[in-house]
C-alpha positions in Angstrom: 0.0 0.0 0.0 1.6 3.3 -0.9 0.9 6.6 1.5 2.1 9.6 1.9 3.8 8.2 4.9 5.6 6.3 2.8 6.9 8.7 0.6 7.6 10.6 3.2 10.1 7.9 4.7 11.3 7.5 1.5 12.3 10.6 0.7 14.0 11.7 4.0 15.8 8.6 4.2 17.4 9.3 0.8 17.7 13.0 2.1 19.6 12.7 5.1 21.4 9.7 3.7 23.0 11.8 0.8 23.7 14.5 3.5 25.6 12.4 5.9 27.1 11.3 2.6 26.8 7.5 2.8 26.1 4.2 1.0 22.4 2.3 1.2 25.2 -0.4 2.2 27.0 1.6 4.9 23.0 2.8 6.6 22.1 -0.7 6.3 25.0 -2.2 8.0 25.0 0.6 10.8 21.2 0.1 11.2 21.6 -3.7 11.3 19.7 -4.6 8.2 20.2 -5.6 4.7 21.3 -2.9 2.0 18.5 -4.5 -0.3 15.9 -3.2 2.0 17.4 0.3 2.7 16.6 0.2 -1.1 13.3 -0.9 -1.1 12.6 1.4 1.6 14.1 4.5 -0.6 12.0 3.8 -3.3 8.7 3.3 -0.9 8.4 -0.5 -1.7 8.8 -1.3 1.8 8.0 0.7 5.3 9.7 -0.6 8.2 9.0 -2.0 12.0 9.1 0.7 14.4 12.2 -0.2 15.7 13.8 -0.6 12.6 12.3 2.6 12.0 14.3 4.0 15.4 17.8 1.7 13.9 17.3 3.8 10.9 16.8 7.2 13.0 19.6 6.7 14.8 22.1 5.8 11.8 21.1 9.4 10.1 21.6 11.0 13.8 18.2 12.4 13.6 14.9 11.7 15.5 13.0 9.2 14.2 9.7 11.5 13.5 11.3 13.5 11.2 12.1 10.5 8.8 7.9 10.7 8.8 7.3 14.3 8.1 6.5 16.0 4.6 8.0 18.4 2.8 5.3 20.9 3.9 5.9 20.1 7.7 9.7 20.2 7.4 9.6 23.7 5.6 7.0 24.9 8.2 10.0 23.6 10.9 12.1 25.5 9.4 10.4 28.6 9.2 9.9 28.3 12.9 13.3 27.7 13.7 14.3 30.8 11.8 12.1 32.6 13.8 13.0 31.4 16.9 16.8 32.4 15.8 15.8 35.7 14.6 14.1 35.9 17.6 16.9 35.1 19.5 19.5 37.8 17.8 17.0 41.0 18.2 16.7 39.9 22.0 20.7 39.6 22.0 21.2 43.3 19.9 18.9 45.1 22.2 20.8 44.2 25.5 23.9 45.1 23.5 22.4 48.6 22.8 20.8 49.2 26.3 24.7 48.6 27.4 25.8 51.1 25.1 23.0 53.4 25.6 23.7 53.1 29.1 27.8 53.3 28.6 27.2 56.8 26.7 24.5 58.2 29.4 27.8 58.2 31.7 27.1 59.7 35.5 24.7 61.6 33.6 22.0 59.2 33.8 17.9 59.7 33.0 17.0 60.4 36.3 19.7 63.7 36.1 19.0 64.9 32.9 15.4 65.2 33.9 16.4 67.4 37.3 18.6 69.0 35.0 15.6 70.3 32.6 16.6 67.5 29.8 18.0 70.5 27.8 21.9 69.7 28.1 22.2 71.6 31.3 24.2 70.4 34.5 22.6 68.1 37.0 20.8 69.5 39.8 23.1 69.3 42.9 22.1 67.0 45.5 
């Protein structure tokens, strides 16, 4: 029976196979099965046992769910993790510029520019 599942597996396996730049023969011997049905499994003949399935996962170094998702769901991972990231760096600029913001206040801080009349003038004394 063919499913998108299938395809799916199929198509990540190759994916991440050709990333990790290795043989059908070298994922089948590291996921303790035969090279023929790595094959069969590439070309969505053939779906495999959960834990073969988890062998597999673990040969490519990636959780096993993601040998299941589609293209849609991977690029929509993606997206998210590029947020996340982007996320992560405007978080990381602003507390760089608060610290120079700060840096260039000096001893002349918010709270004296506003007794000062905010114009440039000298601080109030205290």
């Amino acid at each position: 029976m063919e499913t998108s599942l299938r395809f799916a597996l199929a198509r990540n396996l190759k994916e991440r196979r050709h990333l990790l730049r290795i043989s059908q023969a070298e994922l089948a011997e590291r996921a303790d099965i035969s090279p023929g049905y790595v094959g069969e499994i590439e070309i969505a003949r053939k779906f495999p046992t959960p834990e073969i399935l988890e062998n597999l996962a673990n040969s490519l170094e990636v959780p096993a769910y993601r040998l299941l998702m589609t293209q849609d769901d991977l690029e929509s991972e993606a997206v998210s993790a590029a947020r996340r990231q982007a996320y992560e760096v405007a978080l990381r600029i602003r507390a760089h510029l608060d610290e120079e913001l700060r840096e260039l206040s000096g001893p002349f801080g918010d709270e004296d520019r506003v007794k000062g009349g905010g114009q440039g003038e000298e601080p109030a004394p205290k």
